[in-house]
C-alpha positions in Angstrom: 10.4 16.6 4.3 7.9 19.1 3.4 8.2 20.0 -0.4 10.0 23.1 -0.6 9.0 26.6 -2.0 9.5 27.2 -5.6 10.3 30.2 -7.1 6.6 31.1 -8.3 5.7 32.0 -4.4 7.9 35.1 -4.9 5.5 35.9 -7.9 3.6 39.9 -7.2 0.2 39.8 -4.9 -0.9 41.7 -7.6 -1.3 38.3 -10.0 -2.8 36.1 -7.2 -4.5 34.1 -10.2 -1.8 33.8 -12.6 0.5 32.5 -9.3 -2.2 29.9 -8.1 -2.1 28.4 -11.7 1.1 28.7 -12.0 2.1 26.7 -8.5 -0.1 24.4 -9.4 1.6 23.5 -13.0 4.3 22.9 -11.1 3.5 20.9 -8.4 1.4 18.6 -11.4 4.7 18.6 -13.2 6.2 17.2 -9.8 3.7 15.0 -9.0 4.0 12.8 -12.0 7.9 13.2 -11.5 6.9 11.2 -8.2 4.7 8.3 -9.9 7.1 7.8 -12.3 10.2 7.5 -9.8 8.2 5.3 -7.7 5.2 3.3 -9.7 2.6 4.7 -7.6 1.7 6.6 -4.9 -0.8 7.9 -2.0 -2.5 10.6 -1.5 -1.3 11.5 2.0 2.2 10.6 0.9 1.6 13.6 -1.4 0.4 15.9 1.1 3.0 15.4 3.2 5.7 15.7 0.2 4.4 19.2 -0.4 2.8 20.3 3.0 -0.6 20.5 1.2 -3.9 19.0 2.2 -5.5 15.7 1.0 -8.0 18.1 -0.8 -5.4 19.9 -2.4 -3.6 17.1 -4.3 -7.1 15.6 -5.2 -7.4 18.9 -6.8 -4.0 19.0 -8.3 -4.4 15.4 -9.8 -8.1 15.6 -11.3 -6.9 17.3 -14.4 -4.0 14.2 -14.6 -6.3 11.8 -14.7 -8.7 12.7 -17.1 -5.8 13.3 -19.6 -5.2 10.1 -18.6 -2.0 10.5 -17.5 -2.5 8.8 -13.9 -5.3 6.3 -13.0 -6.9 6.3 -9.5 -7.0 3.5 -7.3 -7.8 3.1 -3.5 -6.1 5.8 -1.8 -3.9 6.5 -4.0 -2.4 6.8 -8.2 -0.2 4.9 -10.6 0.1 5.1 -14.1 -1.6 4.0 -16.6 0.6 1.2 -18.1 0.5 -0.6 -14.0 -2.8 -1.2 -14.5 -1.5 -5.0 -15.3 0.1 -5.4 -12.8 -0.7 -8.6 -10.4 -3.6 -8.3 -8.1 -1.2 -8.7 -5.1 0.8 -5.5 -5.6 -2.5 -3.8 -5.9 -3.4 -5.4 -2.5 -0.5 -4.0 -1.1 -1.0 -0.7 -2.1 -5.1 -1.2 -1.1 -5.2 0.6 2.5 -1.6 0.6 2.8 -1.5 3.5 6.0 -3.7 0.8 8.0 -1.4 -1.8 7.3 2.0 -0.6 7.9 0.3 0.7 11.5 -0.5 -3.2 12.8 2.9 -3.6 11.0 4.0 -1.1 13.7 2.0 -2.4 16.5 3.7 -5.9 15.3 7.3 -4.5 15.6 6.8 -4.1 19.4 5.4 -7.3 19.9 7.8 -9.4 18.6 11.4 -9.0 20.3 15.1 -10.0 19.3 15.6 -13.2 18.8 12.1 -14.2 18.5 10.5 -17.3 16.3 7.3 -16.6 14.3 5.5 -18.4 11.4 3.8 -15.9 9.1 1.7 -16.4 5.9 1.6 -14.8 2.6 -0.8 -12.1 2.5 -0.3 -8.6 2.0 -0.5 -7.5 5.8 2.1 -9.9 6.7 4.7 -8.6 3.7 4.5 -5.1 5.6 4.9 -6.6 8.7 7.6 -8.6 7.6 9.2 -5.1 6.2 8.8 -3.9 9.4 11.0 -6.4 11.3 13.5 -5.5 9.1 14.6 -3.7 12.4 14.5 -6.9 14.2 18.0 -9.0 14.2 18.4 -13.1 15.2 14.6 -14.0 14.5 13.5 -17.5 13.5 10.8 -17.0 10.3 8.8 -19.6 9.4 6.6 -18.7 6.1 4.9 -20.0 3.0 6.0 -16.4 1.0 8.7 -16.2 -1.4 8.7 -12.2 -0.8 8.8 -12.4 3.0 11.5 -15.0 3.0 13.9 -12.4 0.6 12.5 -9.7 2.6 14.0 -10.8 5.8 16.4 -13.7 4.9 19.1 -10.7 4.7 18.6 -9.3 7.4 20.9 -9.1 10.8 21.4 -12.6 11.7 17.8 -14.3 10.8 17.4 -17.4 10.0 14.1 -18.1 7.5 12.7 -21.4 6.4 10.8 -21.2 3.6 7.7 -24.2 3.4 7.9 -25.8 -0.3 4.5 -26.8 -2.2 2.9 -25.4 -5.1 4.0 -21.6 -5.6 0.9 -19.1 -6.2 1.9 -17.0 -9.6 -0.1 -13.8 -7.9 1.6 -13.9 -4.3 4.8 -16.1 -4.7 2.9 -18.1 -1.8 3.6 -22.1 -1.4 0.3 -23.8 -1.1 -0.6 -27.7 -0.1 -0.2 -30.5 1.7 3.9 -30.3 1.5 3.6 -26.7 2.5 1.2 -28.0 5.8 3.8 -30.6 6.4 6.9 -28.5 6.5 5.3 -25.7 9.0 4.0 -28.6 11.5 8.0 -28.8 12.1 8.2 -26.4 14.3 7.1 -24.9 17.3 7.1 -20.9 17.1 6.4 -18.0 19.6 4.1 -16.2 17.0 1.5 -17.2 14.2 0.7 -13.7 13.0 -1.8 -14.9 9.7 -4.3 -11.9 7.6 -7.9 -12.4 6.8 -10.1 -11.6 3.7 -12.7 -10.3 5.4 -14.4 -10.5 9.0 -18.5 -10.4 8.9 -21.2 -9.0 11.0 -21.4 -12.1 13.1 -17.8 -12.2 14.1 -16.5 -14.9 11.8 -12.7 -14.7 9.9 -13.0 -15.3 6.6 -11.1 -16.2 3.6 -11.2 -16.2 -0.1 -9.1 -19.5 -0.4 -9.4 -23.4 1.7 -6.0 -23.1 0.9 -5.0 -20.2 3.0 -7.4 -21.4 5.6 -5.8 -24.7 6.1 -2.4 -22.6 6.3 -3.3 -20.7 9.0 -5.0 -23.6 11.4 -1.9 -25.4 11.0 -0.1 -22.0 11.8 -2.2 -22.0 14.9 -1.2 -25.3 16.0 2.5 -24.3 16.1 2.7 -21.1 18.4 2.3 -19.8 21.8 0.4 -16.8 20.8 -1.9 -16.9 17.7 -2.6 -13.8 16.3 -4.7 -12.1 13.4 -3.4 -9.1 11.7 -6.7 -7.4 9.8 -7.7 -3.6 8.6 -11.0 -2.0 9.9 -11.6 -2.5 6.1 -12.3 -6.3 6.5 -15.2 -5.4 9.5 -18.2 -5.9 8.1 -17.4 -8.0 5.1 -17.6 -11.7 3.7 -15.9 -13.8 1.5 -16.1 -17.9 0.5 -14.5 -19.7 3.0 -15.6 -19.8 7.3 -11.8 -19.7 9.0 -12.2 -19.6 12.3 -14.1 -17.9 14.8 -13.1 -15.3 17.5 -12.3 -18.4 20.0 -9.6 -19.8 17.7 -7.0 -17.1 18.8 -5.7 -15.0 20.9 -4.8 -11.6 19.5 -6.2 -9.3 17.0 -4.1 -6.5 15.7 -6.4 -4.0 13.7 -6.2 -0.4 13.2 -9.0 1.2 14.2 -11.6 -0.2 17.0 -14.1 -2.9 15.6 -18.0 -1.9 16.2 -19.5 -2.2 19.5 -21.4 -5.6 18.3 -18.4 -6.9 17.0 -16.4 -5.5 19.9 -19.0 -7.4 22.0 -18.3 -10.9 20.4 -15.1 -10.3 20.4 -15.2 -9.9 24.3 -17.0 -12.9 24.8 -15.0 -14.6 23.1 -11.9 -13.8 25.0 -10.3 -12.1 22.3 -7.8 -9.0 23.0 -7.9 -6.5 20.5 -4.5 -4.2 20.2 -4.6 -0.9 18.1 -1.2 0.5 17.1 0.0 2.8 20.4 -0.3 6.0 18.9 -4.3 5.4 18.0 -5.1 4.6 21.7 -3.2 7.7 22.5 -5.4 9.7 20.0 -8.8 7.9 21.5 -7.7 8.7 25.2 
């Protein structure tokens, strides 16, 4: 809901200065109100919280943070004393829009009473957020978080692969983790990516995760590959897979025409979140 009017709006025309500065005060007063109450924060989550453009709160939160009162990160602010916070939390803050809209475009996908294995990266903890909606679905997952995320919820029934547990993701890594997902036979793998380069190859930063998701792979009907237009472009340590490996990619906005192209020959559907191909129509 649109933040609403203070009294300073009612200030006279006559001190159209003194009431800019004044509004503004306030709504710096507010916004830290916010970070605090919540850890940390986007910009357009602000904009929308006081009907405001993006421009607006950059404005508004300038002066914050070089008193050092917030700190900037991707998108969005947090205070200072998050800055140690894990790497993970700051990856699911990092384009955090794009990623709850393939968590969208996910929802629709998978239906009641559906069996999926997901992994532990950041994209799949918003999706798994997401089907909170979802009742009498069978999870299969290496991540601690998406197992108490959804192991709650309206008749689901999670199994939760055992190995080695990540400090930075609460992830289960290893042999006993590949073991335990080759079990079972799923509608859905729905694994992330680090990064997917120029030539059209998924990458990722860890062998680990890599083995994770070809086993994944090996388990379901549909294979699918959850990844911001962030990762387009990009390349990290480890060669996944390439474009032939799967059968779904769930992105947010349209890849480049080159990579559209190899995607194509691959045989590789790409599905943007329904309201962005109503936008692009």
């Amino acid at each position: 809901m649109p933040y609403a009017a203070c009294a300073f709006d009612t200030l006279r025309v006559s001190q159209p200065c003194l009431c800019v500065f004044m509004f503004s005060v306030q709504r710096q007063a507010e916004i830290l109100r916010i970070v605090r109450a919540n850890q940390t924060c986007t910009i357009s989550e602000l904009a929308e919280t006081f009907a405001v453009s993006d421009e607006t709160i950059r404005r508004n939160i300038r002066p914050l943070i070089a008193d050092g009162l917030l700190v900037k990160v991707h998108g969005g602010i947090m205070l200072p004393d998050r800055l140690d916070e894990a790497p993970f939390q700051r990856r699911m803050m990092h384009n955090r829009d794009a990623k709850q809209a393939i968590a969208s475009c996910v929802v629709e996908l998978v239906k009641e009473g559906d069996s999926l294995i997901l992994d532990g990266g950041s994209t799949c903890v918003h999706i798994a957020e997401a089907l909170r909606s979802h009742s009498r679905l069978t999870v299969v997952t290496n991540s601690a978080e998406i197992a108490r995320i959804l192991a709650p919820c309206s008749d689901n029934r999670v199994f939760l692969a055992g190995g080695e547990l990540r400090p930075d993701d609460s992830a289960s890594v290893g042999e006993s983790a590949l073991a335990f997902i080759r079990q079972f036979h799923v509608r859905f793998a729905i694994v992330s990516v680090t990064a997917i380069d120029a030539d059209g190859r998924f990458m990722d930063s860890l062998p680990a995760d890599v083995a994770y998701s070809l086993a994944a792979f090996a388990q379901a009907e549909q294979r699918i590959v959850a990844a911001d237009h962030a990762k387009f472009g990009h390349s990290a340590l480890v060669h996944a897979f390439g474009a032939d490996a799967f059968d779904l990619l769930i992105t947010d906005q349209a890849p480049t025409p080159a990579l559209g192209q190899i995607f194509a020959a691959a045989g590789l559907d790409v599905r943007l979140p329904r309201f962005l191909m109503t936008e692009n129509c």
